[in-house]
N, C-alpha and C positions, 0 to 999 in steps of 0.2 A: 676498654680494658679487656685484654683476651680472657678466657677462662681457665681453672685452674686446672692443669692434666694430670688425670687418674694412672698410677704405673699399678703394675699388678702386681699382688701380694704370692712372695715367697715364703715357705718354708723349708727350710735346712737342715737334714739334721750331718751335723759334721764330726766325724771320728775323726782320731789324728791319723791320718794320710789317706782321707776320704778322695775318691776318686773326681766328685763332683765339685772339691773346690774350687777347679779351675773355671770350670763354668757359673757357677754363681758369681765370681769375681768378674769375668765381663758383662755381667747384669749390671755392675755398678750404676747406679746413675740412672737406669733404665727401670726400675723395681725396688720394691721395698721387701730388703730380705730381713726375715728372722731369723736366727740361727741356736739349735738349740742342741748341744754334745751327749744328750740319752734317748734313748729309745722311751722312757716313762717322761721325759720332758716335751717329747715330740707326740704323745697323745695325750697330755694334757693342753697342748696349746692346741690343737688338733678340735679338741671338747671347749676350749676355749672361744675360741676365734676361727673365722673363716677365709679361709687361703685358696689361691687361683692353681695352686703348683706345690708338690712338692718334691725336694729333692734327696738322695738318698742312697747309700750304695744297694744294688740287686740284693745282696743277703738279708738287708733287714725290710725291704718294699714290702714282701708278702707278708710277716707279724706285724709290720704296721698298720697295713690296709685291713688287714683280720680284726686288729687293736678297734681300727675306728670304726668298721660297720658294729662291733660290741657296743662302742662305747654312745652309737648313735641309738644303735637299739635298746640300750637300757634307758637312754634319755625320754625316747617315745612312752616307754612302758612308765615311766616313771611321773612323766608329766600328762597321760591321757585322764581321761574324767573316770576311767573303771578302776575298780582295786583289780588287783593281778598278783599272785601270788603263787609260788615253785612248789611242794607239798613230797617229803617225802613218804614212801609205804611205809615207815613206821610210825606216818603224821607229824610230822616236824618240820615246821617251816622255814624253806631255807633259803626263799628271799620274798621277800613283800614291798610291794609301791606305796608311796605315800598314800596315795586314797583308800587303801586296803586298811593301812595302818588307821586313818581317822574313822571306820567304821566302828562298832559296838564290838567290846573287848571278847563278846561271847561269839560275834558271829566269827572270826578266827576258830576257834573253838570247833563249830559244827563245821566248816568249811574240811578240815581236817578228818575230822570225822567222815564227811560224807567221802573225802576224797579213798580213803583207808577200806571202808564199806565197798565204794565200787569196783574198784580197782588192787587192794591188796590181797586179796586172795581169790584168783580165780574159779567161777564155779566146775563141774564136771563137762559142760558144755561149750565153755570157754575154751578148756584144754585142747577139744577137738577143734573147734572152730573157734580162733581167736577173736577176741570183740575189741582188741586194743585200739582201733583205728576210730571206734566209736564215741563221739562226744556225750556228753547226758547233762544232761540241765534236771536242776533242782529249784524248788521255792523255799526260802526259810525266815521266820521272823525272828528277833534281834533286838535288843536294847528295848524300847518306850514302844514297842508296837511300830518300828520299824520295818517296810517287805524290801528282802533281796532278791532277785533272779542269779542264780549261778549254775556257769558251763562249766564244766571239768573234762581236759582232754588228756588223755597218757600221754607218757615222754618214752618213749622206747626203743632200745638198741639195736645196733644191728641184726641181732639175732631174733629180734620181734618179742624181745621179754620188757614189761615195763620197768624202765628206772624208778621214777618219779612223775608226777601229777600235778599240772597247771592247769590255773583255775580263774575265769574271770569272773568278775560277781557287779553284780547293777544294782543302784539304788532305786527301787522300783516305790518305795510307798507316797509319793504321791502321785500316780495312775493310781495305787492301788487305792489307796483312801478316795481318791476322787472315783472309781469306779463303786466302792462300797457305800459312799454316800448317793450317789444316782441310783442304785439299787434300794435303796433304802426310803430315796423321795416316790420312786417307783412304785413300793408296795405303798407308801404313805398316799399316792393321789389315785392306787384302785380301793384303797379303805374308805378313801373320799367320796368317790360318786356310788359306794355300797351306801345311797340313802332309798331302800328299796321301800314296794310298797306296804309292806308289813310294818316298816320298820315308822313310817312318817303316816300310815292310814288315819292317827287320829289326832294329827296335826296340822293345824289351820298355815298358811304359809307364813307366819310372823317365826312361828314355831320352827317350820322348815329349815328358813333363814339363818335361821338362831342357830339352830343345831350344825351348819354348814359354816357357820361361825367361829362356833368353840372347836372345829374339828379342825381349821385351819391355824386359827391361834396356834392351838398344840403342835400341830406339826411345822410351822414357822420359830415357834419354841425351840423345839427339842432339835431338828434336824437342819434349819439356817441359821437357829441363834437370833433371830431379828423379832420383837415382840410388834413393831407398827407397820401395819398395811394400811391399805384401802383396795377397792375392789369397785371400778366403772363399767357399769354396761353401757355398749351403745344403744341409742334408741334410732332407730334407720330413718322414721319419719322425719325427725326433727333434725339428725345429723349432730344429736349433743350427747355427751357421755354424764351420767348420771351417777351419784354413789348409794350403792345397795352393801355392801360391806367394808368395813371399818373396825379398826383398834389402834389406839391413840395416837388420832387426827383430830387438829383442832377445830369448833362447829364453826371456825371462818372458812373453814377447804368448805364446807358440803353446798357453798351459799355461790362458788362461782358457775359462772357460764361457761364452760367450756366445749367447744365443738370440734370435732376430727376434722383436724387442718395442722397442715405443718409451721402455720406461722402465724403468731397470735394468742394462741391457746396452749402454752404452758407445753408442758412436758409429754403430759398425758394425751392432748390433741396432737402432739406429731405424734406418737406411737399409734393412737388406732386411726392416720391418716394414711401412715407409709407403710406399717406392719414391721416396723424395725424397733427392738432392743436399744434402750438407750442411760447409759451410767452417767451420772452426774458427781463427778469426782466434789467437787465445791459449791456450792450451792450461792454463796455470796458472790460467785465470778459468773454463773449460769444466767443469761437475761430468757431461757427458757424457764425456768423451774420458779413454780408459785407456789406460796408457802401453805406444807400440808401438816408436818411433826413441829411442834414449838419451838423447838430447839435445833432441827434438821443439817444436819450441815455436809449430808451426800444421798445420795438416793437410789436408785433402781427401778427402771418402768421398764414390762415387758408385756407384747401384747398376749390377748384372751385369744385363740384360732378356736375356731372350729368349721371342721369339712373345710379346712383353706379361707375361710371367713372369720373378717376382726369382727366382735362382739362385743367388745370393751379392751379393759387397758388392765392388769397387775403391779401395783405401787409399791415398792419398799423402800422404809425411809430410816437412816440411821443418822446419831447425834455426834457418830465419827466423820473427819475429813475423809474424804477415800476408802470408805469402809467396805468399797464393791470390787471386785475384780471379774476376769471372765468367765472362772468357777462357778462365783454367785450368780451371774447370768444365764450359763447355763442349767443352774439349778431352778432359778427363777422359773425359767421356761418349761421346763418339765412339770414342775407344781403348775403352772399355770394354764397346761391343758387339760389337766384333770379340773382345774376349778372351772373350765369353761363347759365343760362335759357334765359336772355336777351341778351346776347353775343351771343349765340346759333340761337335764332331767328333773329338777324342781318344776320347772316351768312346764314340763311334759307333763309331768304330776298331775299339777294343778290343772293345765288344762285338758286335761284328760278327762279330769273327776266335770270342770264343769261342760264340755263335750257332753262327756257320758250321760251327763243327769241330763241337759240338753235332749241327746235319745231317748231319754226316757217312757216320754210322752207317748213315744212313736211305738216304742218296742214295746209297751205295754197293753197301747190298744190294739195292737198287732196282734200278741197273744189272748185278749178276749175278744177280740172283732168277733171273731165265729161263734164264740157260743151266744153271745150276744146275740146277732144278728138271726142266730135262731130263734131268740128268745120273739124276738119282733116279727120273725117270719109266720111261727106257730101262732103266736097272737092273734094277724090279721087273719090267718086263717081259719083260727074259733068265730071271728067276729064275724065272716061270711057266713058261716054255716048255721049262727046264730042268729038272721035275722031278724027283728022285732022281739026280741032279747035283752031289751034298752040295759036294765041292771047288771048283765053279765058283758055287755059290751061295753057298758061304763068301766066295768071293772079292766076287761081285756084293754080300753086304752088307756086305763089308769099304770098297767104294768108296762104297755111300749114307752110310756112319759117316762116313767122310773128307767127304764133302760137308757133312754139316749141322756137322762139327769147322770146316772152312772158312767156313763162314755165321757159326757163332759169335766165331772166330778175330779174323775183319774186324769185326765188333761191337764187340766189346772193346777190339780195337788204338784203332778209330777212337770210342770213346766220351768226351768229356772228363769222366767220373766218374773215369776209372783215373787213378789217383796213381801208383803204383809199375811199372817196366818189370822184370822178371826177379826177382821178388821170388823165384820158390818154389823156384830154385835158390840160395838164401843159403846158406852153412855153417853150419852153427854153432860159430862160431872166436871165441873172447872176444880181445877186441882190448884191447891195454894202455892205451892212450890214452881210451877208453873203458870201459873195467873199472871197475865202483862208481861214475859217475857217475849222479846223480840228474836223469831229464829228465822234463819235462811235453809232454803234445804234445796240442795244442786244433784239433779241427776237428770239424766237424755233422755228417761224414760217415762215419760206423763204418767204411768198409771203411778211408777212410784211418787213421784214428784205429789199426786193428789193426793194415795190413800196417806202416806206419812203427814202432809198438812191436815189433810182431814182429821187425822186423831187427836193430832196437836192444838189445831183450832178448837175440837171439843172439849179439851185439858186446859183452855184460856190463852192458849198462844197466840201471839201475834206471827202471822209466818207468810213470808215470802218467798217464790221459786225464782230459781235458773235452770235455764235448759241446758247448759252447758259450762264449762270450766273460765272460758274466757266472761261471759256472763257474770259469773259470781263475784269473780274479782272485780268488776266493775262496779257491782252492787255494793261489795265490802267497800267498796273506797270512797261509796255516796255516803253512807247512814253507819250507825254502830250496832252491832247485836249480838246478842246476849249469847246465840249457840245457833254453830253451825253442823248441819246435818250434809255429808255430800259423800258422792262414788267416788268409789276411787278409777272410773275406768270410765273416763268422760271426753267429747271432742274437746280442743281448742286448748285445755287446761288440764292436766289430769291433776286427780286428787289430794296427792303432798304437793303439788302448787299452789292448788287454793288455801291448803292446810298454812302453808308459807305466808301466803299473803295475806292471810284473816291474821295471824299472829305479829306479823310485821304490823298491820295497824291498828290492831288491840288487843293485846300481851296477855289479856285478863280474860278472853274468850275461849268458850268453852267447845269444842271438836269432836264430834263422832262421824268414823268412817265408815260408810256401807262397803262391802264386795259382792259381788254372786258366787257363792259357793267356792270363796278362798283364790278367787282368779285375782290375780294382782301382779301384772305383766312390769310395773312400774318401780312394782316395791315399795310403793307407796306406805304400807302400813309400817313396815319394818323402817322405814325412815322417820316417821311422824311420832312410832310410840319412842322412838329413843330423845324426841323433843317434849313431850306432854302429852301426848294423843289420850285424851278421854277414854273412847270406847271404840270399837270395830262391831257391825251389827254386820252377821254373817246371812245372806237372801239364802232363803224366805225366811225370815225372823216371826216373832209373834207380836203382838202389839201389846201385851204386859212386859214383852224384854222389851220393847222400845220406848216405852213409857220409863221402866225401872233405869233402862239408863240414861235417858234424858235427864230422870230426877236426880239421879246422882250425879250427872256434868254438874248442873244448874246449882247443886245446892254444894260441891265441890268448890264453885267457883264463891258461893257464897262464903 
């Protein structure tokens, strides 16, 4: 079957004794003609419908063709996305497109206004040198906290005076709002990592945490509207992402394995594997997304950078379908460099303070080396001069003894290896509250490992070491005990894993964390005390604070 042939479309417009009748008539058959007897019936179908040809005596061709480029050019104006609007110098508008018209009834109003302002009476400078060729753009808001952009150009005669004032105007408020909320997450994540040293000096890092806590809540409050995060560091050794901050997740999210990998590991493992942004429109169609909010039913993970390195991962989790779009995303991402920067500088903190105490040692017998070492130079040298002097040379090395007891003394105080202050005066008093209690105590460092069993076995303890994290858990899974003493900053295991695993096999066991001087790279503490954690003994501690809090686990638990 052939196909059906297209004749091309006429329009006619025929007066009685039109010239072009005769020619439209041998079109017959060959064309589909319209014909229509007015000049206003022939630019209505004109605006109507679209014609190949049309025909017309010479006298009306030019007001027609004039008719239809109007009547194309109001269609444009009339169907673009901008309001556009004619304005005369007395402010009175004397046409307006539909988009103009569904704007806020007031911005008409100041449109009018501004056009009147600029344009209706020229200043002294104007006169000389005319400015009518010049457009000017204005900002104005409008109805609900609506932003406009509007250009206002003259319309002007031939004489170069202005008639009238056309005006296009843009709905600009959401660039604007979404610019004023980036500004706002902006100042919100430099208030964030303002956690200076003045400000955290006499806080232990559980404290730190905490404070970098409440200061995100709020600003995930107030400025995304989302109250549930969580917040993964990567740990680079291990290749697993670990949770150090949280608000309401449930304590089945803190309990997976997850490791930076794109496939396996949930949500959070692709983002700190690929370093991609990833929205979770549904969460019941997602076979990445593992369950973090109880209720969760979309999400938000964006990764932690810093210097161009993932560090962890940023969670938000909402009980809306779809509640994420690429605004939220991008907002995400911007808080979430500041959290990596302020997380960062916590950890600068702390390991700063135990660095510095670290120098200690160094820097202090630096500064008395000399006078010291005078003290021991002069010495020997009374003791030559004195010889067969026995009582005075007895005396002269009883003072080099005291000097290098002094050297050692400040060594020791100030080294952050020492765990225990006063240890070697303990009694040996068996204490009731601790009599026949069975403890474990895990740290890599022997001396702590002995002097903390040592006090403890003088107090009636039953006590066992590990040298290490994998160790202990081994231990915990042979025998039952009563309280566990451990680092938090140990091989094989760190210390909310053992914390984990003594609880996983006895719910009723009692937990104190040691640190050196607030170092807690793991976050161990801030995870542990949000489960039950007993005590935190902050090295060098004294042996009445570890005694007082032993007795309170033990008798806690009692």
């Amino acid at each position: 079957m052939g196909s059906k042939v297209s004749h091309p479309k006429i329009l006619h417009l025929s007066k009685p004794g039109s010239s072009g009748d005769a020619f439209v008539s041998s079109l017959s058959g060959q064309a589909e003609v319209v014909v229509v007897d007015s000049f206003d019936a022939a630019v209505a179908a004109l605006r109507d419908g679209s014609y190949d040809m049309v025909v017309s005596d010479s006298s009306d061709f030019l007001a027609l063709e004039r008719a239809t480029v109007n009547q194309q050019a109001t269609l444009i104006l009339e169907t673009i996305g901008q309001g556009v609007c004619i304005v005369e110098l007395s402010g009175r508008p004397v046409w307006v497109n539909p988009p103009m018209r569904g704007y806020p009834d007031d911005l008409m109003a100041q449109v009018c206004d501004v056009c009147v302002r600029t344009f209706g009476k020229p200043t002294e400078q104007e006169k000389e040198e005319p400015a009518h060729g010049r457009a000017r753009r204005f900002s104005l808001t409008a109805g609900d906290e609506q932003y406009f952009e509007v250009t206002i150009t003259p319309v002007v005669n031939n004489s170069g005076a202005v008639m009238q004032v056309a005006a296009v105007v843009w709905d600009v408020t959401h660039s604007r709002r979404l610019q004023k909320k980036v500004d706002a997450i902006d100042l919100a994540g430099r208030q964030l990592v303002r956690l200076d040293v003045e400000t955290t000096a006499g806080m232990d890092a559980e404290e730190r945490i905490q404070l970098l806590e409440q200061k995100m809540l709020r600003y995930m409050h107030d400025l995304l509207e989302y109250d549930n995060f969580a917040v993964l560091l990567l740990d680079k050794k291990m290749n697993r992402l670990e949770m150090v901050l949280q608000h309401g997740m449930t304590e089945g999210s803190r309990h997976f394995d997850i490791f930076a990998s794109p496939e396996n590991n949930g949500i959070s493992g692709y983002v700190a594997s690929t370093g991609r942004s990833y929205i979770c429109h549904d969460t019941s169609k997602d076979s990445r997304y593992l369950p973090g909010l109880e209720s969760a039913r979309s999400s938000l993970t964006v990764p932690l950078r810093l210097h161009d390195k993932i560090i962890g991962v940023f969670n938000i989790e909402s009980e809306r379908l779809a509640a994420f779009n690429e605004d939220d995303r991008q907002y995400a991402e911007i808080l979430a460099r500041s959290v990596a920067i302020a997380l960062n500088f916590l950890d600068l903190l702390i390991t700063e303070r135990y660095k510095s105490t670290g120098r200690l040692a160094d820097d202090v017998s630096g500064e008395i080396a000399g006078p010291l070492n005078d003290i021991i130079t002069e010495a020997s040298t009374l003791k030559e001069e004195y010889i067969g002097h026995d009582d005075l040379r007895h005396r002269l090395n009883a003072i080099c003894d005291s000097v290098a007891e002094i050297k050692q003394v400040i060594k020791d105080v100030a080294t952050p290896r020492g765990g225990l202050l006063g240890r070697r005066d303990v009694p040996a008093e068996r204490d009731p509250v601790l009599d026949g209690r069975r403890v474990l105590v895990a740290d890599d460092e022997e001396i702590i490992r002995e002097t903390v069993g040592g006090v403890l076995r003088k107090a009636g303890c039953e006590v066992e070491a590990a040298a290490d994290g994998g160790q202990a858990i081994m231990m915990l899974q042979q025998r039952p005990y009563d309280l566990l003493v451990a680092d938090i900053k140990m091989p094989v295991k760190n210390g909310y894993e053992v914390f984990a695993a003594a609880r996983d096999a006895y719910p009723d066991i009692s937990v104190i964390l040691m640190t050196g001087f607030g170092y807690d790279p793991n976050h161990s503490i801030v995870r542990a005390s949000k489960e039950g954690l007993n005590a935190v003994l902050f090295k060098p501690f004294k042996v009445d604070q570890l005694l007082s809090e032993v007795r309170a686990a033990l008798q806690a638990k009692s």
